[in-house]
C-alpha positions as CSV (number, residue, x, y, z in Angstrom):
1,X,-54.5,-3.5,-8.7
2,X,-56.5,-5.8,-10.4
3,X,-59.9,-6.9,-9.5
4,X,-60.0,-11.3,-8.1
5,X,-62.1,-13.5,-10.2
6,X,-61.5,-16.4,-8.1
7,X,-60.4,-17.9,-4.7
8,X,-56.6,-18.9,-4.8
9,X,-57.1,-21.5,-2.8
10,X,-59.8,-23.3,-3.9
11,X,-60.9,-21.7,-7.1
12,X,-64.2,-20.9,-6.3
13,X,-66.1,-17.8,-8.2
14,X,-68.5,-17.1,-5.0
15,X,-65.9,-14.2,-3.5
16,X,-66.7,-11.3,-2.1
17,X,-65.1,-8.0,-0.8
18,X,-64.7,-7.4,2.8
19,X,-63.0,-3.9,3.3
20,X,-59.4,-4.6,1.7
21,X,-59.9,-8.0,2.0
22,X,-61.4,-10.8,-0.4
23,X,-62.9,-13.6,1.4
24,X,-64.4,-17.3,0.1
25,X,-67.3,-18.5,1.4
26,X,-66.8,-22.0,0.8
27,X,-63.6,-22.6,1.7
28,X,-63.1,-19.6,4.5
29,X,-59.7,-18.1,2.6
30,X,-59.1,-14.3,3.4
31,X,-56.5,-12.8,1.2
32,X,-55.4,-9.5,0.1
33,X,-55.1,-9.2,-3.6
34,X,-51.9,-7.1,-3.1
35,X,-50.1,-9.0,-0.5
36,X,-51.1,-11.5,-2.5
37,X,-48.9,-10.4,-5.4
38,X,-46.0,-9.8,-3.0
39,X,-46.1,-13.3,-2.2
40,X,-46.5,-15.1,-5.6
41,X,-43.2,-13.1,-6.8
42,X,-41.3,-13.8,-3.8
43,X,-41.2,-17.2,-2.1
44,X,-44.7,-18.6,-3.2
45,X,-43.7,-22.3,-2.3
46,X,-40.6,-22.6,0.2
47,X,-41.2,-26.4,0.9
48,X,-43.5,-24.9,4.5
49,X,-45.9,-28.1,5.0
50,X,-48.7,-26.6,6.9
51,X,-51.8,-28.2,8.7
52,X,-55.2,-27.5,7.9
53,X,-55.4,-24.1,10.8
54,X,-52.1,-23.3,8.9
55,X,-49.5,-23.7,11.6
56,X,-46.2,-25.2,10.2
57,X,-45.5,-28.7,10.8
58,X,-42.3,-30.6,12.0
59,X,-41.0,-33.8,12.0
60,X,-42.0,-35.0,15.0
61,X,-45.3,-33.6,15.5
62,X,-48.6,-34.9,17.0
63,X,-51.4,-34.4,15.1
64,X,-54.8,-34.7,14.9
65,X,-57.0,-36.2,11.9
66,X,-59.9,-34.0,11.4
67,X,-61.7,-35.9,8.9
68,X,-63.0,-39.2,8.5
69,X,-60.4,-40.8,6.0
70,X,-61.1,-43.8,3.5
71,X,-58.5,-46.0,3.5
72,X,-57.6,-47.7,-0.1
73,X,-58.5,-51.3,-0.4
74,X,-59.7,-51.1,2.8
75,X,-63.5,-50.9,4.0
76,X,-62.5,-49.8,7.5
77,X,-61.8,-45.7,7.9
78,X,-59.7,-43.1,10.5
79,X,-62.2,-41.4,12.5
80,X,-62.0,-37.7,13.2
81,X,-60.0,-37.0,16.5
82,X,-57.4,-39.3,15.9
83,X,-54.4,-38.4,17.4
84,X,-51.3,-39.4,15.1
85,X,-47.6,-39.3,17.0
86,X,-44.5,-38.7,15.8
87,X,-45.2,-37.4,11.8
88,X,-42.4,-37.8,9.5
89,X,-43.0,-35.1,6.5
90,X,-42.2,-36.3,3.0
91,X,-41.7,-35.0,-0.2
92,X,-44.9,-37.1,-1.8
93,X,-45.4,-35.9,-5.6
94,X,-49.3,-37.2,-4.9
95,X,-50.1,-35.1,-1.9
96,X,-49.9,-37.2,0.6
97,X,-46.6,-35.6,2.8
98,X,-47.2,-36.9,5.9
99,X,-45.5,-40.6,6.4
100,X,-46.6,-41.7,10.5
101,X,-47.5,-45.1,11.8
102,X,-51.5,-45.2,13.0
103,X,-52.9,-47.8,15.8
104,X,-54.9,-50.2,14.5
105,X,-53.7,-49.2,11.0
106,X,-50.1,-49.5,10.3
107,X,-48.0,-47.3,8.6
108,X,-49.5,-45.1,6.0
109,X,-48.8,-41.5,4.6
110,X,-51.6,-38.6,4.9
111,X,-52.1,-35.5,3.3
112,X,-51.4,-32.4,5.7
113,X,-55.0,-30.3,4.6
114,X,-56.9,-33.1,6.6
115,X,-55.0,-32.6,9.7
116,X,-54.3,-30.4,12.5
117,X,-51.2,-29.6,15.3
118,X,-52.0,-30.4,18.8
């Protein structure tokens, strides 16, 4: 077993040890390093879009935003607690797999790290 130099979620170098487990205190990841092997030679990315909490999303869902979001050529912005019905994931090469239709907004794609399941 080798010893982590960084977080593998967020890259960070601030890690630190915690019994078996390797936790980042800036971005709050836990991770084993060997499970973490296990994983990266099995099924590492199985097209699983998950929320920010890390519960697997569905077409369908309602979500919540959890951040304030700038919208593009806009000057108005989505406000944390926004609830978001009926989610459509998409397969968006720029990150943003969410497609959904927002009050007040229209329709517009999100990325799935800035929202969570209700």
């Amino acid at each position: 077993m080798t010893t982590p130099t960084h977080c593998p979620k967020c890259n960070s170098e601030n890690i630190y040890q915690d019994g078996l487990n390797w936790t980042c205190p800036e971005c709050f990841a836990e991770w084993n390093p060997e499970e973490a092997s296990v994983e990266a030679a099995g099924t590492e990315d199985s097209g699983v879009i998950k929320d920010a909490n890390g519960n697997i999303l569905q077409d369908g869902d309602t979500v919540t935003v959890i951040k304030d979001l700038k919208i593009k050529g806009s000057s108005s912005s989505v406000k944390v607690g926004t609830k978001v019905k009926n989610i459509r994931l998409t397969d968006g090469a720029d990150g943003h797999n969410i497609s959904c239709k927002i009050e007040g907004f229209g329709a517009m794609n999100l990325k799935s790290e800035f929202v969570r399941k209700v």
